[in-house]
C-alpha positions as a printed Julia matrix, in Angstrom:
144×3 Matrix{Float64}:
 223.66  122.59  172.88
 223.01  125.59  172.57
 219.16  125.67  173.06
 217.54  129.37  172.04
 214.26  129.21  173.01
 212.19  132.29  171.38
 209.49  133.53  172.78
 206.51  135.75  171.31
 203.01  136.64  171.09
 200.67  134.15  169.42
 200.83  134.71  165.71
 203.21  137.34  166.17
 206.57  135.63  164.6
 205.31  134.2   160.94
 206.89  130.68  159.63
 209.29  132.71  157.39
 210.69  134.68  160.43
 211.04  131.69  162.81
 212.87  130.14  159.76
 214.98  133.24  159.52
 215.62  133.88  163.14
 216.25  130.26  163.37
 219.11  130.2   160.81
 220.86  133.58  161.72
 220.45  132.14  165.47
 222.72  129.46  164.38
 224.95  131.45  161.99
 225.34  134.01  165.36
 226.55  131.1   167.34
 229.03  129.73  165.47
 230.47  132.72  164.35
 230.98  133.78  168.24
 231.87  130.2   169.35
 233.31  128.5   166.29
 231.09  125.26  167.33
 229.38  123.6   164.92
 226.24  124.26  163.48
 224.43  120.79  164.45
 224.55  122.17  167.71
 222.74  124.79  167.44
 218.9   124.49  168.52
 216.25  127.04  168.48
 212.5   126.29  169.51
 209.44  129.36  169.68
 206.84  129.14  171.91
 203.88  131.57  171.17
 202.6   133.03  174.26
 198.93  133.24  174.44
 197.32  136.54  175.04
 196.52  137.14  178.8
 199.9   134.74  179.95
 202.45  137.4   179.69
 202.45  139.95  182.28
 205.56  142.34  182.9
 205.32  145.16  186.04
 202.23  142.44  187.17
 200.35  143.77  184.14
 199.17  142.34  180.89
 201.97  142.85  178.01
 201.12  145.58  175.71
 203.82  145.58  173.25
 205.53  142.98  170.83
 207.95  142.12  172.71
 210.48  138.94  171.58
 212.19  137.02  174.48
 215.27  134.65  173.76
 216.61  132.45  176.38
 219.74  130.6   175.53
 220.94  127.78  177.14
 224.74  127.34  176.35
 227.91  125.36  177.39
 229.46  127.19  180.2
 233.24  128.37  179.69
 232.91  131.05  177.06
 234.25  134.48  177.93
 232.24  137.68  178.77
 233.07  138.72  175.14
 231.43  135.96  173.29
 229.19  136.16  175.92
 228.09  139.31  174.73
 228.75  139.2   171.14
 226.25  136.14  171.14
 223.59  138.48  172.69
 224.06  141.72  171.07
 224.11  139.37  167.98
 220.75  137.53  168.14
 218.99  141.22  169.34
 220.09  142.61  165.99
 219.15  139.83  164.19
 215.81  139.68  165.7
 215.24  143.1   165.84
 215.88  143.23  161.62
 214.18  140.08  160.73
 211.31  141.57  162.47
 211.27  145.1   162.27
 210.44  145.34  166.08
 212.8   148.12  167.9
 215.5   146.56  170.34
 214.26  147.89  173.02
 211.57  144.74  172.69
 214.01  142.32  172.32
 214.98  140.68  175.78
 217.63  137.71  175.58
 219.66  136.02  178.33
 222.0   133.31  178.35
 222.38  130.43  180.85
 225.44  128.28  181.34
 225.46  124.57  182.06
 228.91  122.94  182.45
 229.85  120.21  179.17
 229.9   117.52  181.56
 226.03  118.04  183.0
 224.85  117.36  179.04
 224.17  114.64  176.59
 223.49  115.1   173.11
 223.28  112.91  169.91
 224.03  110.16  172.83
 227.31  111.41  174.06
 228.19  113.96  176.85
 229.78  117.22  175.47
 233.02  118.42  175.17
 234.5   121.65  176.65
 233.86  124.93  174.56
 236.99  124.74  171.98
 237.55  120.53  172.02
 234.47  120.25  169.99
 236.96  118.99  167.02
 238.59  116.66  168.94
 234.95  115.24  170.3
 233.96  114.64  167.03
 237.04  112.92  165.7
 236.29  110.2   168.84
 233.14  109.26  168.08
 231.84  106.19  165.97
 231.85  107.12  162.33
 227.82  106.73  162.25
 227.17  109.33  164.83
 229.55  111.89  163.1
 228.19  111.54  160.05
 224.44  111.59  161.48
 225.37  115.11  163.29
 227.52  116.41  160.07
 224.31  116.07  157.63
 222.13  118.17  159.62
């Protein structure tokens, strides 16, 4: 955790900018957080034309949608320092105005989540996690 999923038009978002939003996604979340990188996941999904309607009409502009899934027990700040972050971001790697750049965050308490096999700490213990697992798994999540 986190999960950013990144939504956009079909063929809207080349590889290079999904490879670019992707790492200054995960550069944005540490910085805020201080967790760990190998956290940090971000998945597009291209929306086919016709399957995105806003007002109950068709979308006519290029809009970007984000939709972050974090651990719950970060403050308001971070809160919004993670979103005003990733808008930026986006709206630079992609030359689209902010005004087209729509993110939210959802929180999911530590103890309603399993990755890499083990349930997650509390935002801030992530250090102390780590240190308590088996050697393998540490180094498996440290290489990525």
């Amino acid at each position: 955790m986190p999960t950013y999923i990144v939504s956009a038009a079909t063929g809207r978002l080349s590889a290079d900018a999904k490879q670019r939003i992707a790492k200054e996604i995960t550069r944005i979340h540490n910085q805020a957080t201080g967790a760990q990188s190998f956290f940090a996941q971000v998945i597009f999904n291209e929306v086919p034309q016709g399957n995105h309607f806003v007002g109950g009409s068709p979308l006519r502009s290029e809009q970007i949608f984000v939709h972050g899934h974090i651990r719950a027990g970060r403050s308001a700040e971070r809160k919004r320092e993670l979103l005003e972050g990733i808008v930026d971001a986006i709206s630079k790697t992609t030359e689209v105005a902010k005004r087209y750049v729509w993110a939210y965050i959802s929180e999911l308490p530590p103890a309603q989540m399993i990755e890499y096999g083990h349930v997650l700490p509390e935002p801030g213990s992530e250090h102390t996690w780590l240190s308590s697992l088996s050697a393998e798994d540490r180094d498996y999540m440290q290489s990525i």
